[in-house]
N, C-alpha and C positions, 0 to 999 in steps of 0.2 A: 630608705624609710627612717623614721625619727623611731629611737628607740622608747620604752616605756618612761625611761628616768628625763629625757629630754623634754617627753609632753607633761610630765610632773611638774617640774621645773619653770617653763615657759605654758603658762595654760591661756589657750585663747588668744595667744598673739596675732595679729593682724597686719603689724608692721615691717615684718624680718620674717626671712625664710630661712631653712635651714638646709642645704646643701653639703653634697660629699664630695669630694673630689682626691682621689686617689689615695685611701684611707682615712683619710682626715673628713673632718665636719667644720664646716665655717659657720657663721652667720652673717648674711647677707640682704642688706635694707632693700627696698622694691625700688627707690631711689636712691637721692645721697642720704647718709647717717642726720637724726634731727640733732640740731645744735644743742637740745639741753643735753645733750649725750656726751659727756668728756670722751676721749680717743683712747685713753686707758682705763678706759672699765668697757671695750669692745668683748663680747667673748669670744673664746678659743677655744677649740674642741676638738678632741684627740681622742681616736678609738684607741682605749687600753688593752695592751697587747695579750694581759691575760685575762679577760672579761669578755662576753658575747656583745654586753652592752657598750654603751659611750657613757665617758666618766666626764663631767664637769673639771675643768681647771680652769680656772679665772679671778682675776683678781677683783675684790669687793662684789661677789654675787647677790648678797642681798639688795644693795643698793643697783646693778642694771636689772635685779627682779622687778623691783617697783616700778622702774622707769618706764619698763616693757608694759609693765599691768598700767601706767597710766596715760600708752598711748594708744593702748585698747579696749580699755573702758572710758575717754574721753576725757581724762583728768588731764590736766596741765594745758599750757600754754598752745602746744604744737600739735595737741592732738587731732581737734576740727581739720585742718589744715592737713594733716596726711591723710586721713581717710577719704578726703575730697581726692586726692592725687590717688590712693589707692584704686579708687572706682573709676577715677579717669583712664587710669594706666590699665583696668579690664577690658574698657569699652576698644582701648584703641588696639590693645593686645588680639581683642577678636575679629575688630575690622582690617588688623592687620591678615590675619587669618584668611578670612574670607576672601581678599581683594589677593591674595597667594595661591588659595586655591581654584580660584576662577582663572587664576593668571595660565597657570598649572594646565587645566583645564583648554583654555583655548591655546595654549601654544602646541596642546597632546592634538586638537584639532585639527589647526593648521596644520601639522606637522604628517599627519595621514592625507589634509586635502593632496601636501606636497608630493609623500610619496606615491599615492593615487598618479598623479600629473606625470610624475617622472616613471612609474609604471606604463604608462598610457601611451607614453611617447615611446614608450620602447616596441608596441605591439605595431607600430606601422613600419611597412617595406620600401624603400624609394628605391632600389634596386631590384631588376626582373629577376626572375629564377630563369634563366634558358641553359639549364640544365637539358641537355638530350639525355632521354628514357630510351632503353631498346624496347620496340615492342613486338611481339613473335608473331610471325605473317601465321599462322594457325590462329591464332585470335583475331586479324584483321579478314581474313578467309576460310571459315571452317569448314573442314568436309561437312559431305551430306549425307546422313544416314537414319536408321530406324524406320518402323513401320509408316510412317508419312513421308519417309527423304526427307527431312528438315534439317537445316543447320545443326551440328551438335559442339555447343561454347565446352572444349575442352580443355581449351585454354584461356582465360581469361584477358583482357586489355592491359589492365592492372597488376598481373603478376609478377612483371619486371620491376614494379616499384622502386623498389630494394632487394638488398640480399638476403634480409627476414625472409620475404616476400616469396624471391624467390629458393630458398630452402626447404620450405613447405609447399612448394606446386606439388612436388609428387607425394607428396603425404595423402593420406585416406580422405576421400574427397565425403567428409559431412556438409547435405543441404539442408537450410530450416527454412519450413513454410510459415511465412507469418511473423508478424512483429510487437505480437501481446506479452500477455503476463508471463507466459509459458516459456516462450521463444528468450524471452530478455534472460529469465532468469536462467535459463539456460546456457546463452553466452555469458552472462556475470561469472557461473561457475568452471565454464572449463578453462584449462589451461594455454597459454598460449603456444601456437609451436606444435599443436601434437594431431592435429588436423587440417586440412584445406577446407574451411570456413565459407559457405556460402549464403547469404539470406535474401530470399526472395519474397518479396512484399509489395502492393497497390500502393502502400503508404509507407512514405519515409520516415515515419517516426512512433515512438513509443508513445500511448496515448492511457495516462493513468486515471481508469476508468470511474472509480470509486467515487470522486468526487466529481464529476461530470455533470451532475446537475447542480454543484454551485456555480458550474460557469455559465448555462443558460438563462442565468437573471443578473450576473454582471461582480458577485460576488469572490469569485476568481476571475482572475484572466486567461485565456485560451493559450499562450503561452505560454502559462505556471503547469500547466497539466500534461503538455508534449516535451519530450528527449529527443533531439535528432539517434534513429537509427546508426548515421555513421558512424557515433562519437563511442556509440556501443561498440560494433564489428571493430572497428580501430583497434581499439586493447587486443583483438585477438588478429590481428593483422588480414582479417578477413575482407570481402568483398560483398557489396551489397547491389541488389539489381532492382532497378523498379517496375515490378512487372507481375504479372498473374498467373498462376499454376491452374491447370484449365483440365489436364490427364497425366496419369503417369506407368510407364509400361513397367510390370517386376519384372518383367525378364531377361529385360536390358536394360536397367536400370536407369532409366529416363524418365526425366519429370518435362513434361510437356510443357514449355513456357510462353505467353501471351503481352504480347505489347502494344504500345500504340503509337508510331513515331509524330514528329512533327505536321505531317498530312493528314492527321486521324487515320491510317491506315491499318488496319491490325496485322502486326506479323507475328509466326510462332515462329520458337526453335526449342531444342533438346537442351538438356539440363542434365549432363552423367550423375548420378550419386553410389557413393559406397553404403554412408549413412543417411536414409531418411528421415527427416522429424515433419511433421503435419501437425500445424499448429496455429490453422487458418479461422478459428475460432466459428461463431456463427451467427444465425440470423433470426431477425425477431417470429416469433410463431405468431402466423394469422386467425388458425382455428377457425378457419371459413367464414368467419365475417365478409359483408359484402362491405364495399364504404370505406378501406381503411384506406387507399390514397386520397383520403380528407384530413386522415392523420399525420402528428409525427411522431417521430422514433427519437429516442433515444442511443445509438450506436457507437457514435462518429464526432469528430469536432463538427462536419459541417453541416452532421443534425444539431449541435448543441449552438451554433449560429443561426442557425434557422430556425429552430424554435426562439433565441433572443428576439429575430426581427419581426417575428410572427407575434408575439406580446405584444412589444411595442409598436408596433402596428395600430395594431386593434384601439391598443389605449392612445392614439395619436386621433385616431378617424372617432373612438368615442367621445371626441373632444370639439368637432366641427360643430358648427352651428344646423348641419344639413343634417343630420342624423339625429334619427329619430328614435323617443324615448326607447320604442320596443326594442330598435334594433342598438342600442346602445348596452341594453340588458343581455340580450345574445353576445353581442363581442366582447364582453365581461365576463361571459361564464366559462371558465374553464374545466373543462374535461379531464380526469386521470384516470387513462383503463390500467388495470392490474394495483394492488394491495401488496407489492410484492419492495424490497428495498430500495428500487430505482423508484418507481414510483411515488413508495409515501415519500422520500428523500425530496423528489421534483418538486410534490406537491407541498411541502415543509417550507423550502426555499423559493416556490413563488409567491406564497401568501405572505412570509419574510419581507419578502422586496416592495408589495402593494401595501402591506403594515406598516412602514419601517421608509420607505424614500418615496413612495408615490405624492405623498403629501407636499414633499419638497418642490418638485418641477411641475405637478398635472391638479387640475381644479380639483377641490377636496371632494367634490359632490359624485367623482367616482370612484369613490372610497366607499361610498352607502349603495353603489347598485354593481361590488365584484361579487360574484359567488365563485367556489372552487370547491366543485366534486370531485368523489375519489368511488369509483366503482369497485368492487372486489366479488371474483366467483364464491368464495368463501365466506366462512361465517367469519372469521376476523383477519383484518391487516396482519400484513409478519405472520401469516398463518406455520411459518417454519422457525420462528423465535417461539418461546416460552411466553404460556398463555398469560402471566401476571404483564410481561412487556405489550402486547397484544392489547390489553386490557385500557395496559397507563396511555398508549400511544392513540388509543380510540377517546379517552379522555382529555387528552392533549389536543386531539384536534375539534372534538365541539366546545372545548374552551375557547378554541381558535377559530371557532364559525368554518368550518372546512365540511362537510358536508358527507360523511363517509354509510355509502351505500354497499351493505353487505348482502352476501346469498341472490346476489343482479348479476345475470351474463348478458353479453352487449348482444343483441340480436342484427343488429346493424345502424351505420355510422353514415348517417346523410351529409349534405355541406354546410347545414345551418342546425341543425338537432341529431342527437344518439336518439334511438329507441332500443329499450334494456329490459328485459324481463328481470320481475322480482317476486317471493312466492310469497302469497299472502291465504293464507288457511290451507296449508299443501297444495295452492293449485297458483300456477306460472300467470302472473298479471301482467301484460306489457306498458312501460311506461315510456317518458320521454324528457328530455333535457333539453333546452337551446343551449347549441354551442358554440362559440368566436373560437374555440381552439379548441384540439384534443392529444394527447401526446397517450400512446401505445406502446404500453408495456408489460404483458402478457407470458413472461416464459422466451424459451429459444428454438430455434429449429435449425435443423442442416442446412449447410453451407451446399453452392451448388457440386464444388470438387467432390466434397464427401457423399454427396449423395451418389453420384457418377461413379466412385473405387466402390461402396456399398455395393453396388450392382455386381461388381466384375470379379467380388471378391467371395469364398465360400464362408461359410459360417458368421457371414456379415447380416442380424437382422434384425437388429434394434432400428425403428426409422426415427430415431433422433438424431442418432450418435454413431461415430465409428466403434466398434469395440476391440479393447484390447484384453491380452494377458495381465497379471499382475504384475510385469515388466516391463508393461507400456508396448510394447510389442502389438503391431495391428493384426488380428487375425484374420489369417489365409493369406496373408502374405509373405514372404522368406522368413525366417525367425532370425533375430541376428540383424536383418538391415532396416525395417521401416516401422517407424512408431507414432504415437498419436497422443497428445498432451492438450491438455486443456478445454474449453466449452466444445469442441468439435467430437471430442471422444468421452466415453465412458468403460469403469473398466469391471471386464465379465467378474461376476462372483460366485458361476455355477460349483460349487464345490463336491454337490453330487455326482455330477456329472461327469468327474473326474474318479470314479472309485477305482474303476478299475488299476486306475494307473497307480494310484496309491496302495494297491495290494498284490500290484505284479510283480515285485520284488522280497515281496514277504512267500508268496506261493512259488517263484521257483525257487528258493532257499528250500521251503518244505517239498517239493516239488509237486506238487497239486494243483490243480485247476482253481485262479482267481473266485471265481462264484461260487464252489463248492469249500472254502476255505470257513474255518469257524476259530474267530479270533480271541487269544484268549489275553487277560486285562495286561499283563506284560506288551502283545503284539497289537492292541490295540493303543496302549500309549506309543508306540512307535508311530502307528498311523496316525496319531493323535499331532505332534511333532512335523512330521511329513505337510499333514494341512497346512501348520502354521505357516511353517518355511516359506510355503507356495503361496497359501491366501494369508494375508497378516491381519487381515483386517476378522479374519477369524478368531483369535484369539482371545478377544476377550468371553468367547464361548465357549472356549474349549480349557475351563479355567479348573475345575470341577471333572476332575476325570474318572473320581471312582463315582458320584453319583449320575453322570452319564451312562456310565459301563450298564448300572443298575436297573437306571430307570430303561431301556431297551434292550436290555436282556429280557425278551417279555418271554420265554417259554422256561428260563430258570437253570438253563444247561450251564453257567457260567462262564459260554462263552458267545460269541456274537458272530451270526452267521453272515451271510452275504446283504439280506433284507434286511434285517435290523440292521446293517452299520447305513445303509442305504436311507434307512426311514431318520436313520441321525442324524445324517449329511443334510436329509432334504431339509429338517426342522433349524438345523445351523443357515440352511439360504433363507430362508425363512425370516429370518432376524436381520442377515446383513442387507444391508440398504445400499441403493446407489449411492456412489460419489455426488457432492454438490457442482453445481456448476457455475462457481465465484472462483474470484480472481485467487482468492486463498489457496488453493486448490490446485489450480494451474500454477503457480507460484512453487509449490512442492513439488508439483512432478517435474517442473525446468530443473529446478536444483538436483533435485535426482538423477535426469541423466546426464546431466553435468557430469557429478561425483561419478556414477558408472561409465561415462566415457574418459576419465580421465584414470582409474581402476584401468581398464584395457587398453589405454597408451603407455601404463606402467607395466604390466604384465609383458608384453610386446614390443621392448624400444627399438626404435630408429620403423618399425612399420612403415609400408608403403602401401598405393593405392593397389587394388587388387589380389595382395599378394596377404588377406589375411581372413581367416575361415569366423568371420563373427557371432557364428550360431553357439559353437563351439565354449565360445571365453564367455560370452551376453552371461547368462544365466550361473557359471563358476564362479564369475571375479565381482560378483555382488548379488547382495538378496535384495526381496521382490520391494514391490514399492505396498508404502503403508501410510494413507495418510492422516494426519495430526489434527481435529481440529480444534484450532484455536479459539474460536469464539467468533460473536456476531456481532454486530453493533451497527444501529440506523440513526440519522439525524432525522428529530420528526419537528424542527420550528425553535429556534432557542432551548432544545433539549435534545435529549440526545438518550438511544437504550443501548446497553449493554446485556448480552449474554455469552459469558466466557466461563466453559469449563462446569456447567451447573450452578455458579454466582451469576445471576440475573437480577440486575440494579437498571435504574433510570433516573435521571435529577434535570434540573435547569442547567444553568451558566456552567457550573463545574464542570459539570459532564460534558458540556460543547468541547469545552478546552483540553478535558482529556480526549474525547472526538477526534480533533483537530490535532493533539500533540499525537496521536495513534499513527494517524494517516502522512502528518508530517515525517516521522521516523522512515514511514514505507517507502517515500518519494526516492524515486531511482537516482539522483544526485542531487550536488550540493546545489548546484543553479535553479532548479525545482524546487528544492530548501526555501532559496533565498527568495524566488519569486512569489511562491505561496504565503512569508511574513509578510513580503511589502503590500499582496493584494488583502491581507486581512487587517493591516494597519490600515491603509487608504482607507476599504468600508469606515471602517472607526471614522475616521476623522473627516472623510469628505463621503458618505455614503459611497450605494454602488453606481456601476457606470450605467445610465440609463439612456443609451447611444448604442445605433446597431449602423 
């Protein structure tokens, strides 16, 4: 940098730069020195050794003072003339630049197309593998046994792979039913090595549900949203089977497996497990409508295919010359039963796609006769979001001409109109809608497996859900081996129900009778604790211990007899609410027994199958499950609401993109990543794909 005395000195020069070059200071013209310049009055400049600053030495300074001032205020001969070169020598200075950086630029390019190319070529094989595998005549011939004589696969095909492979045959045979949210997160967490890994599933791949209704109008693609199965079991050197779980005996610990081979033929066979996981998710709730195979569902990719070509359909045939006004208004009106996030989401992104690319490919004149209704049993959408989100998201959609019909339940669903009752001065009106499509989404109902173990199992009688312990644990069946995660199960929060057990250890200490015990506020924080441990989800009630003690000490004795801790316990169920049944959610409890199944492969090393009591360790070597929740968040059409944690916001564009950065994060790997930027760039740039 030019010191103070230097800019004193030289003010305003134009001509000369000043440069350092390893202590020293030059001056340096931008080209060659101008001729009126004699070669002995150049300056010279020398940082003085004992000074911070640059000291001037130079012979005749007042005289190159002038010369400098007169080639930069334009005086003299030469002046015109370098300022011309000056400004030329900028312009070329920067196109030198640019034409460097673009160079730069494209050879960084190239240079990825290259290594791409030379990547590429390395992923092909022009040599067979004829590797021989041994494979164990018990897996090409399985005995037959259990209560049907069926086949029982106690050996797998695959388990000779390798010697990973086969090191863990005899390890603790864990099966997982299902290949949802539950299931994945499950195997993401455990360890490899410390179980024989089996996953049995109809469907080979992990299918991320959340954003499901962008791909039914073309705004994702169907393979941004699917993981192959294997690619998961892999990491844990597990096996995967495609096939159906249809029964399962606890007493022999068999899961009854269904398949279809290449005949269509269905055969079953046996399925040993040490560890059960059940995490077959579930099915759409009917609620006795008659009419709804006129509908669709939302479930599955090959409902979210089906519902694409079902759109497009409609709007292809409302385009004929043969079709008639009326019936061109019918195939345009769209249908959405249920208020709930799939739906408004569905209905968000269809009215998206007919706003937004209809206009592109299809005559504009059925743009003025789409309608799209939203049915809801409730008084408002999101009726389990925050009423201000509720509010914005009903105003978002009469902005958006979207049609949302509150306090209407579908009385039935014909092929061509819904008739829906709506009450108008407290008393039920029946109305009606033409409909060209209706998509169903309503809540969930039991799987057929789950409803079948419901039966067979005791204290099974919830009829939505399996129920479990705070452990996940299925109750009435072995404690320790079969468990239940995700939309299929719900988990019990009777905490009354449990008193005794919580005071049977306090009463034989004192050695008295459970019900005749009268607890006093020391042994009542004890039980207070005991809750916690067992229900978590308890605690934020049991926050306040001396004014609980207080408030149900109702007769004044100081201490709390059998009924009063009874009449606490019930007012604590009272508050706690079932689990939801989102992906969030099964999400937590996969993770959960991940971490607890990898807790009791450490507690226990080298274990093997049979040879290990799981009732025993389940409940010692980890506490109960307690879930978190994190927040909610719907896309309701170019916006988007949040409610997280008691902060409930909604916006436009921003919030899409945090939306979409949210969901982006969740995506089960980097190929899901990458495919979900490239199909939100394409929309951008070339709309959606409006092709089924």
């Amino acid at each position: 940098m030019l010191s103070h005395s230097i800019r004193s000195r030289l003010p305003g020069c134009a001509a000369c730069r000043i440069i350092q070059l390893s202590g020293y200071s030059t001056v340096r013209f931008l080209r060659s020195p101008p001729k009126n310049i004699p070669d002995r009055q150049l300056l010279i400049l020398q940082r003085h050794p004992l000074s911070t600053q640059n000291v001037f030495r130079a012979s005749r300074p007042s005289t190159l003072r002038s010369q400098c001032r007169s080639l930069t205020t334009g005086e003299g001969p030469g002046a015109s003339k370098v300022s011309k070169e000056v400004r030329r020598s900028r312009i070329l200075r920067f196109g030198f630049r640019v034409l460097a950086f673009s160079g730069g630029v494209m050879l960084f390019g190239f240079g990825l197309v290259f290594a791409f190319f030379v990547y590429d070529a390395t992923t092909y094989r022009t040599d067979p593998d004829n590797v021989d595998i041994p494979v164990s005549q018990t897996a090409l011939n399985p005995r037959r046994g259990g209560p049907k004589n069926l086949p029982i696969a106690e050996v797998l095909v695959d388990d000779h792979d390798c010697d990973m492979k086969l090191e863990q045959k005899d390890k603790p045979k864990l099966v997982i039913l299902g290949t949802g949210w539950g299931s994945v997160a499950l195997m993401k967490s455990l360890n490899p090595g410390d179980y024989h890994v089996t996953v049995v599933s109809p469907v080979n791949y992990f299918l991320f549900t959340p954003m499901l209704p962008s791909a039914t109008v073309g705004t994702l693609g169907l393979s941004s949203l699917v993981e192959p199965i294997r690619l998961v079991v892999q990491r844990l050197r597990g096996h995967f089977l495609r096939a159906e779980a249809v029964d399962v005996d606890f007493d022999e610990k068999l899961v009854e497996i269904s398949q279809v081979d290449c005949d269509g033929n269905r055969k079953n066979f046996y399925l040993p497990y040490d560890k059960l996981v059940i995490g077959v998710g579930s099915t759409t709730n009917q609620h006795g409508v008659k009419g709804l195979e006129h509908c669709n569902f939302l479930k599955s990719i090959d409902d979210a295919r089906q519902i694409k070509a079902k759109v497009l359909r409609n709007l292809e045939v409302a385009c004929l010359p043969t079709t008639s006004d009326e019936e061109r208004k019918r195939l345009l009106s769209f249908v959405v039963c249920g208020g709930g996030p799939t739906g408004v989401e569905f209905a968000a992104e269809l009215f998206d796609m007919l706003n937004e690319d209809l206009f592109r490919s299809f005559p504009r004149i059925l743009r003025n006769e789409i309608s799209v209704h939203l049915i809801q049993s409730r008084s408002h959408i999101l009726n389990t979001y925050d009423e201000t989100l509720s509010l914005y998201a009903e105003r978002r959609f009469a902005h958006d001409q979207v049609n949302v019909l509150t306090n209407s339940r579908v009385k039935e669903v014909q092929s061509d109109k819904i008739l829906f009752t709506q009450m108008e001065d407290g008393k039920p009106v029946v109305k009606e809608i033409p409909m060209g499509f209706c998509l169903w989404s309503t809540g969930v109902a039991q799987a057929e497996l789950c409803r079948k173990l419901s039966k067979k199992l005791e204290g099974q009688n919830n009829k939505h859900a399996l129920e479990t312990d705070t452990h996940l644990r299925l109750l009435g069946a072995p404690r320790g081996e079969v468990y239940a995660i995700g939309d299929c199960s719900t988990v019990q929060n009777n905490v009354a129900d449990h008193i005794l057990s919580f005071l049977r250890e306090i009463a034989w200490e004192k050695g008295r009778d459970p019900q005749k015990i009268h607890l006093t506020f020391g042994e009542w924080r004890d039980v207070a604790q005991r809750v916690k441990k067992r229900f978590p989800q308890a605690s934020n009630h049991l926050r306040r211990l001396d004014k609980l003690f207080e408030q149900y000490d109702i007769d004044r004795s100081g201490t709390l007899d059998f009924h009063e801790l009874h009449e606490l316990l019930v007012q604590i169920d009272s508050k706690l609410t079932s689990l939801p049944a989102t992906a969030q959610r099964a999400n937590q409890q996969g993770h959960y027994l991940g971490r607890k199944f990898n807790k009791i492969a450490l507690a226990v090393p080298g274990m093997r199958s049979k040879e290990v009591n799981f009732e025993s360790l389940d409940e010692s070597v980890y506490r109960a499950f307690e879930y978190k929740h994190l927040g909610s968040l719907a896309y309701i059409g170019n916006a988007a609401v949040f409610d997280i944690n008691g902060l409930s916001f909604g916006g436009g564009l921003l919030a899409v993109y945090l939306w979409r950065s949210i969901y982006f994060a969740q995506s089960v790997s980097i190929r899901t990543r990458v495919m979900m930027a490239m199909d939100w760039a394409k929309r951008a740039l070339f709309g959606r794909g409006m092709i089924s």
